[in-house]
C-alpha positions in Angstrom: 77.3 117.8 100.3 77.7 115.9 103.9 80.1 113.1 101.7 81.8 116.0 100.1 82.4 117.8 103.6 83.3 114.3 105.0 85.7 113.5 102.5 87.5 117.4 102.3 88.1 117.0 106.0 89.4 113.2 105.1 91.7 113.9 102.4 93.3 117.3 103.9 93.5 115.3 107.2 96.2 112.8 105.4 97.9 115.1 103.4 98.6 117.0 106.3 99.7 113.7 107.9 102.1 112.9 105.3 103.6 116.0 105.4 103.9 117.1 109.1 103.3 113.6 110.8 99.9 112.9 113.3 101.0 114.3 116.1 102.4 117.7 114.8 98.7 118.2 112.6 96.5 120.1 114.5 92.5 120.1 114.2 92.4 123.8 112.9 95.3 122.9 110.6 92.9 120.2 109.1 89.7 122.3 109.2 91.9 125.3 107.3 92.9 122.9 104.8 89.9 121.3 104.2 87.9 124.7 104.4 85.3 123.7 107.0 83.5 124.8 110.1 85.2 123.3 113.1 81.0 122.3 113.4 81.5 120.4 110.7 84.7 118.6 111.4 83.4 117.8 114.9 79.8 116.7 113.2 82.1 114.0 111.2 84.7 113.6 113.7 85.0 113.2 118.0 88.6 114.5 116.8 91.6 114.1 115.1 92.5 110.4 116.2 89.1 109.7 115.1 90.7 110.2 111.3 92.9 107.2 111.5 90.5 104.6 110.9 89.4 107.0 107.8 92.7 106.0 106.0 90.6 102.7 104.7 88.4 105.3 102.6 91.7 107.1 101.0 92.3 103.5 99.9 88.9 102.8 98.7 89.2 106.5 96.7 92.4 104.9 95.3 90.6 101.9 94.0 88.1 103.7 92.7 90.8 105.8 90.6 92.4 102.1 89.5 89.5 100.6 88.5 89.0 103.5 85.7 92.4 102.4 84.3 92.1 98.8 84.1 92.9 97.3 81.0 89.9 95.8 79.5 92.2 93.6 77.0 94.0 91.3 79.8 92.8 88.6 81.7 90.9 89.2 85.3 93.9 87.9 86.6 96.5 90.2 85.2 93.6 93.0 86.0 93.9 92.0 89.8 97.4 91.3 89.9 97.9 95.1 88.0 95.8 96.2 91.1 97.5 94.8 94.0 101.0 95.8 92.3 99.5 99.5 91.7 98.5 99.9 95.1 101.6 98.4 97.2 103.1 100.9 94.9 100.5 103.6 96.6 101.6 102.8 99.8 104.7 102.6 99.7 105.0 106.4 97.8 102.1 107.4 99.9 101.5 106.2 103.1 103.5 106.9 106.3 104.4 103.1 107.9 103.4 104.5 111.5 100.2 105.5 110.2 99.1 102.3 108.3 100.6 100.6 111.7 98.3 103.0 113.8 95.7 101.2 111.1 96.5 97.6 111.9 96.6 97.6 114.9 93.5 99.5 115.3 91.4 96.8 113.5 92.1 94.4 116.8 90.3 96.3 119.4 87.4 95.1 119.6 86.0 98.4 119.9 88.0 99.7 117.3 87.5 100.7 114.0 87.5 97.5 111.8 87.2 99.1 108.6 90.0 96.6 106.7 87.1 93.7 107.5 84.1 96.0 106.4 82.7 93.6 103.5 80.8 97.3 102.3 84.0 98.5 101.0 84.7 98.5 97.7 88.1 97.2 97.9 86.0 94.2 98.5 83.5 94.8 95.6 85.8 95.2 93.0 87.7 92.0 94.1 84.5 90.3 94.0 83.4 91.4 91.0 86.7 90.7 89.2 87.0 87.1 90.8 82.9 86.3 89.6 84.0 88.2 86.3 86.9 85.8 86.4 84.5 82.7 87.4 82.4 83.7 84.8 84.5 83.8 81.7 86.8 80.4 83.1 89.6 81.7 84.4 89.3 81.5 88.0 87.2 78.0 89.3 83.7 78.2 90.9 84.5 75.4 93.3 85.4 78.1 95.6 82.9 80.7 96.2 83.9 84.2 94.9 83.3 85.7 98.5 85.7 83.1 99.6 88.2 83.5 97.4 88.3 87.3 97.8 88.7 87.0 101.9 91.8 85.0 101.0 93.1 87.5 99.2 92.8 90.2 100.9 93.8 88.2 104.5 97.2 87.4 102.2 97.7 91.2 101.1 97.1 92.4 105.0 99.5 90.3 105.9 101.8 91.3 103.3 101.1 95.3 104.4 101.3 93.7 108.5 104.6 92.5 108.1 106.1 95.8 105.7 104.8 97.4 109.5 106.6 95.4 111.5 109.8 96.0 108.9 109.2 99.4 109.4 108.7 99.9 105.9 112.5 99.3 105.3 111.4 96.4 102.8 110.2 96.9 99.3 106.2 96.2 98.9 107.0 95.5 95.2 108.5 92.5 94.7 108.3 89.3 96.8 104.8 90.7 98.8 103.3 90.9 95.5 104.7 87.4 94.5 103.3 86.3 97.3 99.9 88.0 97.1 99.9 86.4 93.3 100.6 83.1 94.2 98.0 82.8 97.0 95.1 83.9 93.5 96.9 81.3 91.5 95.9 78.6 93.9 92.0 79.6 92.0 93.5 80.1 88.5 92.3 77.5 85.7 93.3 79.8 83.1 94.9 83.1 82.6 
């Protein structure tokens, strides 16, 4: 139930930001739309900028939604490349560039949120599992440990997302980033 409250407040907290922008939401606008106690939202939350740090769980909730459509009959590496493609496409439908920005450049305060890093997450498990999946059945080497691998990855597709920020989203996310985020994987490929 405490999850389930959590998340409400989460996902009507982003909606709300995508339509409206962050600074025109208000509180009560998220606690209506999430149909909470303003106890609750403030059990979960010191307040609303408290929620940008929470877009890392929309994007593990995305993941989780991915993962149920993989393709079990292509390679791990078309399965991971199919991921990364799916979810530039996510952001760049669904996520405001200020607000992934806000993100970013969140992560380097050091007493900031660093959820993009947070090795819990399960952006990171499913990469990890995919990659020893892929070590497993010879496609990807083991001379490189999955972990390490994975960090690669994922430092290439923040830095992808980083400099679609700094473009102010004005670039496509589909195309070259995602030839790039490939490329850096193929580095570990001995097979596809």
């Amino acid at each position: 139930m405490v999850r389930d409250a959590r998340a409400s407040i989460i996902h009507a907290a982003w909606s709300l930001f995508r339509d409206k922008g962050f600074d025109k939401t208000t509180v009560d606008e998220i606690i209506e739309k999430a149909g909470t106690a303003k106890g609750t939202f403030y059990h979960h939350f010191q307040g609303k900028s408290a929620l940008l740090g929470t877009l890392s769980d929309l994007f593990d909730d995305k993941y989780h939604e991915l993962e149920q459509r993989l393709d079990p009959q292509t390679s791990v590496v078309e399965q991971i490349g199919w991921l990364n493609v799916q979810f530039f496409d996510y952001i760049e439908r669904d996520v405001p560039v200020e607000m992934l920005s806000a993100l970013l450049a969140s992560q380097l305060n050091p007493r900031g949120d660093r959820s993009l890093v947070n090795q819990k997450r399960y952006y990171f498990a499913i990469h990890r599992k995919l990659v020893a999946k892929g070590q497993e059945n010879g496609e990807i080497t083991k001379e490189t440990s999955a972990h390490d691998i994975v960090r690669l990855y994922a430092i290439t597709e923040r830095s992808m997302l980083y400099d679609w920020c700094l473009y102010q989203g004005s670039q496509p996310l589909i195309g070259e980033p995602t030839r790039i985020v490939a490329e850096t994987l193929k580095r570990f490929v001995i097979r596809q």
